[in-house]
N, CA, C and O atoms as CSV, one atom per row, in Angstrom:
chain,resi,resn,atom,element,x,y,z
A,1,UNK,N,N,-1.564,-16.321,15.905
A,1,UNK,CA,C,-1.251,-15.744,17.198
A,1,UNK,C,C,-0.433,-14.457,16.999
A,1,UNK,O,O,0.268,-14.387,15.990
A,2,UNK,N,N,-0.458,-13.352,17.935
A,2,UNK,CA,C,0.150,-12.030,17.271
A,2,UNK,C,C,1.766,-12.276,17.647
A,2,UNK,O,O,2.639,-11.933,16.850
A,3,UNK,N,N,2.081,-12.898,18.924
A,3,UNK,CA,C,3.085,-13.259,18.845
A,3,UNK,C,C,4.196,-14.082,17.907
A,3,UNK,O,O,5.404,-13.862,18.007
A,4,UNK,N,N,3.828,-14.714,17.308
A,4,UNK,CA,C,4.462,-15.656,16.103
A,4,UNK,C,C,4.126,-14.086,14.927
A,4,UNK,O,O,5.147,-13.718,14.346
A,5,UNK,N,N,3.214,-13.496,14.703
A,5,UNK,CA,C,3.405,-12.416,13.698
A,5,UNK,C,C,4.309,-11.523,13.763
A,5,UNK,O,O,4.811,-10.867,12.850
A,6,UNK,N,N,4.591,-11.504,15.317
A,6,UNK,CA,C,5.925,-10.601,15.927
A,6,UNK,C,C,6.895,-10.840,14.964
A,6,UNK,O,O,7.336,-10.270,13.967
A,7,UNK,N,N,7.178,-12.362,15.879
A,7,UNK,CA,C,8.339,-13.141,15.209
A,7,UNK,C,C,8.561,-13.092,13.571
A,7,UNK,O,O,9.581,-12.835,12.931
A,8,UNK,N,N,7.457,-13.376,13.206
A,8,UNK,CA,C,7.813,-13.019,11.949
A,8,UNK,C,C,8.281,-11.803,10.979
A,8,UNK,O,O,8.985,-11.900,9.974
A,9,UNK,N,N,7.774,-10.778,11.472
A,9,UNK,CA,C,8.280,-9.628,10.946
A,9,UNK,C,C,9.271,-9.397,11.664
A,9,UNK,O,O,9.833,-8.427,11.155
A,10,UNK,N,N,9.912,-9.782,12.712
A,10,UNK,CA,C,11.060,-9.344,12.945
A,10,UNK,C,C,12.419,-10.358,12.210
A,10,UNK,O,O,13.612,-10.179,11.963
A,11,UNK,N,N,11.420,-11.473,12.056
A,11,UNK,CA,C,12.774,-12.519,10.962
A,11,UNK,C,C,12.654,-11.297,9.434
A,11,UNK,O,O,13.627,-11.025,8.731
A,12,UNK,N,N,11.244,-10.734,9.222
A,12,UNK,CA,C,12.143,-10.007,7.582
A,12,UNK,C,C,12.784,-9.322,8.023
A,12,UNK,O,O,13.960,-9.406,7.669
A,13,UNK,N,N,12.447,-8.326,8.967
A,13,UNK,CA,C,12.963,-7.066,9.047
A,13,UNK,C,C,14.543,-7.176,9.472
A,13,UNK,O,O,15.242,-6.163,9.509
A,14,UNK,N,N,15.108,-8.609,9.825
A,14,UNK,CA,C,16.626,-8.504,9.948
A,14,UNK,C,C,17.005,-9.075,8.730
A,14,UNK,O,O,18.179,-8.883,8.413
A,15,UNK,N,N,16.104,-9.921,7.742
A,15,UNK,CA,C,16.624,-10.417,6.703
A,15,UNK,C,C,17.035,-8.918,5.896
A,15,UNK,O,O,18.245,-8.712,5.800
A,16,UNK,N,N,16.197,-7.972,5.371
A,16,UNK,CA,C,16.474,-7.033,4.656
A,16,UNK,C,C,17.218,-6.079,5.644
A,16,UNK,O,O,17.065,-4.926,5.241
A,17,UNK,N,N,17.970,-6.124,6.791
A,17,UNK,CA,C,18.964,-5.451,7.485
A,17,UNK,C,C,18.312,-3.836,7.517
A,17,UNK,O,O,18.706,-2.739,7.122
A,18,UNK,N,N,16.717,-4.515,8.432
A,18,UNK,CA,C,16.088,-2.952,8.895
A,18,UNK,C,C,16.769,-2.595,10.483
A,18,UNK,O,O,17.067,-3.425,11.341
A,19,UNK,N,N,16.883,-1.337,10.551
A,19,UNK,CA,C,16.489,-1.364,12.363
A,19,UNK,C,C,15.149,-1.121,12.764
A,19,UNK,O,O,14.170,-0.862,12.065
A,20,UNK,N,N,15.263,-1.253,14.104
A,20,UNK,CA,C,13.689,-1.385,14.257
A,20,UNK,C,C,13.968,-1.579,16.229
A,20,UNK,O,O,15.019,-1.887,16.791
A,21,UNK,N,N,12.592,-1.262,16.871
A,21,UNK,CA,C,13.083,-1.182,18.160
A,21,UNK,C,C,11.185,-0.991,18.511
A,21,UNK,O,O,10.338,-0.171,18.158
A,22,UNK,N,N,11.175,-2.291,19.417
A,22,UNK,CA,C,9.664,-2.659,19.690
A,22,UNK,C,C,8.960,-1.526,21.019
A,22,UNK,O,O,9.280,-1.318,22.190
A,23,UNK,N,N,8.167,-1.128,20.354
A,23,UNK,CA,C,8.043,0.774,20.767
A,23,UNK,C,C,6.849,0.378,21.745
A,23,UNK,O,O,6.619,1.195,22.637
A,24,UNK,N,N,5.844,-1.079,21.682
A,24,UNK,CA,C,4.883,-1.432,22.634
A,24,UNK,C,C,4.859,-3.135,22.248
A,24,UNK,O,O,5.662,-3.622,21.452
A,25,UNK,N,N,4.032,-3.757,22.798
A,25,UNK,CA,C,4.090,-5.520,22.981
A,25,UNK,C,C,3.736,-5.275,21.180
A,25,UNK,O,O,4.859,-5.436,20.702
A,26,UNK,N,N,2.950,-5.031,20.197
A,26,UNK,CA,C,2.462,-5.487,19.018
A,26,UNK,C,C,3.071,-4.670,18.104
A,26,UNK,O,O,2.686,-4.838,16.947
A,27,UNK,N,N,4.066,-3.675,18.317
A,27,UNK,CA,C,4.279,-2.106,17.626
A,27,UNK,C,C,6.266,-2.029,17.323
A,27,UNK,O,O,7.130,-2.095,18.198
A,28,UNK,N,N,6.416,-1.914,16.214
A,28,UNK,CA,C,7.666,-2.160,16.249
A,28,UNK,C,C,7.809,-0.583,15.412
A,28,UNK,O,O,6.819,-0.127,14.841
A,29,UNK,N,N,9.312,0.271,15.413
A,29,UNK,CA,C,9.505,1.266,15.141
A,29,UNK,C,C,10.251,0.984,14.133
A,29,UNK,O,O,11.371,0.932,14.642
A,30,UNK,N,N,10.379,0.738,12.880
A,30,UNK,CA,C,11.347,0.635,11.799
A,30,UNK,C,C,12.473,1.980,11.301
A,30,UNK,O,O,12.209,3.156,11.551
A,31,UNK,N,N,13.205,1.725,10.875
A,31,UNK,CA,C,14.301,2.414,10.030
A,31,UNK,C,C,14.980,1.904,9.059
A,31,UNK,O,O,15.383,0.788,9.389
A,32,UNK,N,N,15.335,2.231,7.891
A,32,UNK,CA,C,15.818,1.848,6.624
A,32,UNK,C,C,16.515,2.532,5.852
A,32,UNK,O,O,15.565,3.112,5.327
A,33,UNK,N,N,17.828,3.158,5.089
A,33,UNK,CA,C,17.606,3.472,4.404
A,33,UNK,C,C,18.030,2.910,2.907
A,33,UNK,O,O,18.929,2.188,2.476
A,34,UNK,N,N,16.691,3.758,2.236
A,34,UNK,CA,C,16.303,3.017,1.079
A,34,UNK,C,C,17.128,3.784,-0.496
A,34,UNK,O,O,16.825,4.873,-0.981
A,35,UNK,N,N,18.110,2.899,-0.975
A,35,UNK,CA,C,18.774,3.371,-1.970
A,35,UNK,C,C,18.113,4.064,-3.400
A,35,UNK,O,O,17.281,3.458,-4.075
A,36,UNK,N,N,18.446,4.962,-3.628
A,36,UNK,CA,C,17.168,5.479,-5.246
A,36,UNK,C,C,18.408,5.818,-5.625
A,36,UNK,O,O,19.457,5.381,-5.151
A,37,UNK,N,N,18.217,6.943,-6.862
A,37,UNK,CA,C,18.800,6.860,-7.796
A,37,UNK,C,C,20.204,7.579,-7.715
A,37,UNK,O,O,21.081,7.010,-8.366
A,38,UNK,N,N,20.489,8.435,-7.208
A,38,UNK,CA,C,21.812,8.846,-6.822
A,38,UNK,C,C,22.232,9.556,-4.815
A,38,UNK,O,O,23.162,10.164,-4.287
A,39,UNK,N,N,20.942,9.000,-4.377
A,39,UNK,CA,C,20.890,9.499,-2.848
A,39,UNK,C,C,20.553,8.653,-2.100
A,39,UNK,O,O,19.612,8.140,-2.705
A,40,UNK,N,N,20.690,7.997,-0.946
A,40,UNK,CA,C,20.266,7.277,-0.085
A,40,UNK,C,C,19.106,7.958,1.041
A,40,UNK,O,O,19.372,8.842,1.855
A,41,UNK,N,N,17.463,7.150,0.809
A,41,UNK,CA,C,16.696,8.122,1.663
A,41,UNK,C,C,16.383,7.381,2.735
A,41,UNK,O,O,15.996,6.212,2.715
A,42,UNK,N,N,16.582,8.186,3.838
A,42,UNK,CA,C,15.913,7.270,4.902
A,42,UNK,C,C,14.135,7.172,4.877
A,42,UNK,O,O,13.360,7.991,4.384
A,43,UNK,N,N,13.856,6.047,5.496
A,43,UNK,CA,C,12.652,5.958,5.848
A,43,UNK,C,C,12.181,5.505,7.030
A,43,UNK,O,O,12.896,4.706,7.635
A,44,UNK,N,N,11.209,5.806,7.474
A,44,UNK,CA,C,11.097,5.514,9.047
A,44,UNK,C,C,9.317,5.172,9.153
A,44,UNK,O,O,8.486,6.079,9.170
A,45,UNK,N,N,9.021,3.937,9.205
A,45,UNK,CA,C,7.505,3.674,9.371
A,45,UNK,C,C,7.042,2.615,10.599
A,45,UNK,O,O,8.006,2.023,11.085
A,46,UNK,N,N,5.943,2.329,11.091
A,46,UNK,CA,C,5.591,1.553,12.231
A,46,UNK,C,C,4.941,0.480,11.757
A,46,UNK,O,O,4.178,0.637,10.804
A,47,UNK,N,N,5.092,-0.587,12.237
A,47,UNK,CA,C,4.364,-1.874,11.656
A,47,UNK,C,C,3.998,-2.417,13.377
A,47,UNK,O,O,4.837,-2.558,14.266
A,48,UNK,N,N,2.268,-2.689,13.503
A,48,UNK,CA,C,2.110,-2.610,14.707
A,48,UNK,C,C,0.646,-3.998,14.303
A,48,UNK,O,O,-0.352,-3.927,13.587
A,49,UNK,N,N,1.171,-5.040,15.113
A,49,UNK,CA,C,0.110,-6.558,15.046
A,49,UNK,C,C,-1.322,-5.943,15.602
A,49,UNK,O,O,-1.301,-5.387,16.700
A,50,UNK,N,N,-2.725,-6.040,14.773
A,50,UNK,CA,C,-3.652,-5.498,15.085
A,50,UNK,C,C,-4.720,-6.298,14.690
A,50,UNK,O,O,-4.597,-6.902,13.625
A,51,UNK,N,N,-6.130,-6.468,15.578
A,51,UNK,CA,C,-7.614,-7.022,15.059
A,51,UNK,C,C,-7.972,-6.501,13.972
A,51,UNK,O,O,-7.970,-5.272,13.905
A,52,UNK,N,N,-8.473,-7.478,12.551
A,52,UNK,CA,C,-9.167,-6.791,11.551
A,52,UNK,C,C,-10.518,-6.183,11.924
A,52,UNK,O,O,-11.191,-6.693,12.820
A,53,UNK,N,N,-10.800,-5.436,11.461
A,53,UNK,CA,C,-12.063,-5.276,11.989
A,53,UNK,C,C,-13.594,-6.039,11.065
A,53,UNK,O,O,-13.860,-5.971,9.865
A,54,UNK,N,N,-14.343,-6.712,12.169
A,54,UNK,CA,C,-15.198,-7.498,11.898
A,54,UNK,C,C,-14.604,-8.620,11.021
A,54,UNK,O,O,-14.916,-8.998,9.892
A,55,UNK,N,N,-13.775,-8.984,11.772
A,55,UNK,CA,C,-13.004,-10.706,11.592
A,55,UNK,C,C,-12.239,-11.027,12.633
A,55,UNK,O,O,-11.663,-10.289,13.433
A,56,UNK,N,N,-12.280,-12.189,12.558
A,56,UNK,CA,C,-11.699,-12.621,13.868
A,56,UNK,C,C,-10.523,-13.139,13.504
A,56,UNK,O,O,-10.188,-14.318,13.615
A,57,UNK,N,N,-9.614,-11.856,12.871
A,57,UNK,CA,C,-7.974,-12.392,12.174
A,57,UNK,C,C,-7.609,-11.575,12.905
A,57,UNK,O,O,-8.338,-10.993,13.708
A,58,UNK,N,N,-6.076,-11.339,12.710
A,58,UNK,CA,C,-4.793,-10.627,13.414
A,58,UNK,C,C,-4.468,-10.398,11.900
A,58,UNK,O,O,-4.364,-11.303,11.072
A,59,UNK,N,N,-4.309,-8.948,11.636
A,59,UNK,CA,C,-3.394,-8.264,10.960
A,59,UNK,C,C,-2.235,-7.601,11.277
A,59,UNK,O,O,-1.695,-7.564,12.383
A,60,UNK,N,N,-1.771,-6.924,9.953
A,60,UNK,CA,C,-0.333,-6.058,10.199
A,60,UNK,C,C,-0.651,-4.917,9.571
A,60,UNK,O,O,-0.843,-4.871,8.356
A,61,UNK,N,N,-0.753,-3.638,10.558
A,61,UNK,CA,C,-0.807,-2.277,10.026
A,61,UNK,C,C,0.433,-1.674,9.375
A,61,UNK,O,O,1.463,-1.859,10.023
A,62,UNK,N,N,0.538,-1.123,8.450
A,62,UNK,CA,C,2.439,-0.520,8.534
A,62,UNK,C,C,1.577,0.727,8.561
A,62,UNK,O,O,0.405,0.852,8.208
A,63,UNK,N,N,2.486,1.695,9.097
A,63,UNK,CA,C,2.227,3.806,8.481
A,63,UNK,C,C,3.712,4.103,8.374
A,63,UNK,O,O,4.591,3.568,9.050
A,64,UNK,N,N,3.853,4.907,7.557
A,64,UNK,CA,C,4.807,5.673,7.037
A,64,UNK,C,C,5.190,6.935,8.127
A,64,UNK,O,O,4.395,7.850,8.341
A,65,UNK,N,N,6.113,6.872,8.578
A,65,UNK,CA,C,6.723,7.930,9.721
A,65,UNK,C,C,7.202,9.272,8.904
A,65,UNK,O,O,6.662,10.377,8.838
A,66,UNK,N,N,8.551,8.721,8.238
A,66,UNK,CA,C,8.908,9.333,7.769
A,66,UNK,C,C,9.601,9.065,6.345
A,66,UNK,O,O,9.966,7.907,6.145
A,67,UNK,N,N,9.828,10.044,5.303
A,67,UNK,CA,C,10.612,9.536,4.487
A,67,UNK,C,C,9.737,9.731,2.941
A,67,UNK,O,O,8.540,9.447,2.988
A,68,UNK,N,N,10.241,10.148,1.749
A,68,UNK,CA,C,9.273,9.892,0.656
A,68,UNK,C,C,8.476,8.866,0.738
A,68,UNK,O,O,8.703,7.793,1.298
A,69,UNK,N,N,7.155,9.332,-0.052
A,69,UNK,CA,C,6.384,8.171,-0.504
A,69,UNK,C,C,6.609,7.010,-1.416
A,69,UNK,O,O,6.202,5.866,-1.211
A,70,UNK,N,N,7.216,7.374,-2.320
A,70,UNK,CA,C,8.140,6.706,-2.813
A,70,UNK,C,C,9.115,5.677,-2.143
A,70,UNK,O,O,8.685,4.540,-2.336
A,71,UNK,N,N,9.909,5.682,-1.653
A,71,UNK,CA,C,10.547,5.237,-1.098
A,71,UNK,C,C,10.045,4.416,0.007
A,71,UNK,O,O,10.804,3.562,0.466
A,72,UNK,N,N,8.927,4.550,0.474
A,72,UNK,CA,C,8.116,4.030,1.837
A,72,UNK,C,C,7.491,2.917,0.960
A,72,UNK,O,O,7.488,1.766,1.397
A,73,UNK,N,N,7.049,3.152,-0.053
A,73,UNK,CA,C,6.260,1.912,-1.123
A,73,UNK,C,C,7.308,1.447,-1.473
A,73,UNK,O,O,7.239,0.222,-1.374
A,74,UNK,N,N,8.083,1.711,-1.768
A,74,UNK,CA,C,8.938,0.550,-2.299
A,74,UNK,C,C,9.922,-0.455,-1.093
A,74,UNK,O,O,10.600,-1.424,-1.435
A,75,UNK,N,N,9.777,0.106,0.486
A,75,UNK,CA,C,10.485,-1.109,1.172
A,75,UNK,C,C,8.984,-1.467,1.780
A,75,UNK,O,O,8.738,-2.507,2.391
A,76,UNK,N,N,8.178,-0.581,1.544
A,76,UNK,CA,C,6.900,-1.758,2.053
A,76,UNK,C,C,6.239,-2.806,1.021
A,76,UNK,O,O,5.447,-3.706,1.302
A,77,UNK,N,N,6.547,-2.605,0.276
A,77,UNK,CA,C,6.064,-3.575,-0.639
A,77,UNK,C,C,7.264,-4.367,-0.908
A,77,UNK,O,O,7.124,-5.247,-1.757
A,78,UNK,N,N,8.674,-4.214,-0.243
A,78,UNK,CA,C,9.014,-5.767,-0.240
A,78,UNK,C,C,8.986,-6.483,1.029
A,78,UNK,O,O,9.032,-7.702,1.197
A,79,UNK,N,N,8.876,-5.238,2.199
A,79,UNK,CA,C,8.651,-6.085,3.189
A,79,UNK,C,C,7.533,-7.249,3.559
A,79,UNK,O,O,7.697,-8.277,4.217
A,80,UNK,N,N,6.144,-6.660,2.809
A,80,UNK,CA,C,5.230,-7.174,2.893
A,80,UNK,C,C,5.063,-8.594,1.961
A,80,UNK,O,O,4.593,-9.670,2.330
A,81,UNK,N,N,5.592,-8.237,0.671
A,81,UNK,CA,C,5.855,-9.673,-0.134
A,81,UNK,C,C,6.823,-10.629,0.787
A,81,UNK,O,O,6.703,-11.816,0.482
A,82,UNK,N,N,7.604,-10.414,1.674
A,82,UNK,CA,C,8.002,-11.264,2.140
A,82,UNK,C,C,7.874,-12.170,3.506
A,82,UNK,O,O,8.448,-13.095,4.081
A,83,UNK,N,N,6.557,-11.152,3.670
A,83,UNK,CA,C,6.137,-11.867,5.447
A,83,UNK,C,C,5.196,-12.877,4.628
A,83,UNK,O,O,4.548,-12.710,3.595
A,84,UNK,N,N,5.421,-14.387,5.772
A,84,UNK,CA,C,4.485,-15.669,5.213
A,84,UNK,C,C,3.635,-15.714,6.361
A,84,UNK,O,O,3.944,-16.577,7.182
A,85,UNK,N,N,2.673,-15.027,6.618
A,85,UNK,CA,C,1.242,-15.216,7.356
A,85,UNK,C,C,0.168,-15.702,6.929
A,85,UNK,O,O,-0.820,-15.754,7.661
Protein backbone atom coordinates (compact mmCIF):
# COMPACT_ATOMS: atom_id res chain seq x y z
CA UNK A 1 0.00 0.00 0.00
CA UNK A 2 1.73 3.48 -0.79
CA UNK A 3 0.68 4.63 2.40
CA UNK A 4 2.56 2.17 4.75
CA UNK A 5 5.63 3.01 2.05
CA UNK A 6 5.04 6.58 3.29
CA UNK A 7 5.37 5.43 6.66
CA UNK A 8 8.15 3.76 6.04
CA UNK A 9 10.46 6.07 4.60
CA UNK A 10 9.56 8.49 6.87
CA UNK A 11 10.57 5.95 9.94
CA UNK A 12 14.34 5.98 7.96
CA UNK A 13 14.39 9.26 7.13
CA UNK A 14 14.05 10.27 11.03
CA UNK A 15 16.19 7.31 11.94
CA UNK A 16 19.24 8.84 9.94
CA UNK A 17 18.03 12.50 11.30
CA UNK A 18 16.94 13.74 7.58
CA UNK A 19 14.59 16.74 7.19
CA UNK A 20 12.15 16.33 4.89
CA UNK A 21 8.61 18.03 4.40
CA UNK A 22 5.76 16.06 2.35
CA UNK A 23 5.67 18.42 -0.82
CA UNK A 24 2.32 16.17 -2.25
CA UNK A 25 0.24 12.88 -0.74
CA UNK A 26 3.31 10.31 -2.26
CA UNK A 27 6.32 13.05 -2.57
CA UNK A 28 8.44 13.91 0.28
CA UNK A 29 11.23 16.83 -0.03
CA UNK A 30 14.45 15.63 1.76
CA UNK A 31 17.49 17.51 3.25
CA UNK A 32 20.70 16.18 4.72
CA UNK A 33 23.77 17.19 5.30
CA UNK A 34 26.18 14.70 4.33
CA UNK A 35 29.68 14.67 6.13
CA UNK A 36 32.94 14.00 3.54
CA UNK A 37 36.16 14.60 4.10
CA UNK A 38 36.88 17.94 5.63
CA UNK A 39 33.37 19.86 4.63
CA UNK A 40 29.91 19.19 5.37
CA UNK A 41 27.71 19.01 1.96
CA UNK A 42 24.31 19.52 1.86
CA UNK A 43 22.08 17.48 -0.17
CA UNK A 44 18.66 17.92 -1.14
CA UNK A 45 16.69 15.04 -3.19
CA UNK A 46 12.84 13.89 -3.59
CA UNK A 47 11.71 10.47 -2.82
CA UNK A 48 8.11 10.31 -4.23
CA UNK A 49 5.77 6.57 -3.81
CA UNK A 50 5.10 5.66 -7.56
CA UNK A 51 3.46 2.68 -10.10
CA UNK A 52 6.23 0.51 -11.65
CA UNK A 53 5.62 0.53 -14.89
CA UNK A 54 4.00 -2.63 -16.36
CA UNK A 55 3.65 -4.19 -12.81
CA UNK A 56 1.27 -3.98 -10.61
CA UNK A 57 3.87 -2.89 -7.64
CA UNK A 58 4.32 0.48 -5.84
CA UNK A 59 7.77 1.76 -6.00
CA UNK A 60 10.12 4.48 -4.61
CA UNK A 61 11.58 7.04 -7.03
CA UNK A 62 14.45 9.16 -5.27
CA UNK A 63 16.09 12.31 -7.75
CA UNK A 64 18.78 14.22 -6.61
CA UNK A 65 17.79 18.06 -6.11
CA UNK A 66 20.64 19.21 -5.07
CA UNK A 67 24.09 18.61 -3.84
CA UNK A 68 27.24 16.48 -5.29
CA UNK A 69 26.82 13.31 -6.86
CA UNK A 70 28.79 11.93 -4.67
CA UNK A 71 27.37 12.72 -1.79
CA UNK A 72 23.65 12.07 -3.11
CA UNK A 73 24.96 8.23 -3.65
CA UNK A 74 26.21 7.88 -0.70
CA UNK A 75 22.93 8.95 1.61
CA UNK A 76 20.93 7.23 -1.05
CA UNK A 77 22.39 4.22 -0.88
CA UNK A 78 22.01 4.10 2.80
CA UNK A 79 18.76 5.29 2.77
CA UNK A 80 17.67 2.77 0.45
CA UNK A 81 19.57 -0.25 2.21
CA UNK A 82 17.54 0.59 4.95
CA UNK A 83 13.88 0.82 3.80
CA UNK A 84 12.19 -2.92 4.42
CA UNK A 85 9.58 -3.06 1.50
Amino acid sequence: DPSDIMEEIKRVLDSHQCEYEVRDRFLYFCTTLEPLTNVDALVQWEMEVCKLPRLSLNGVRMRRIAGSSSAYKTVASRISNDLKL
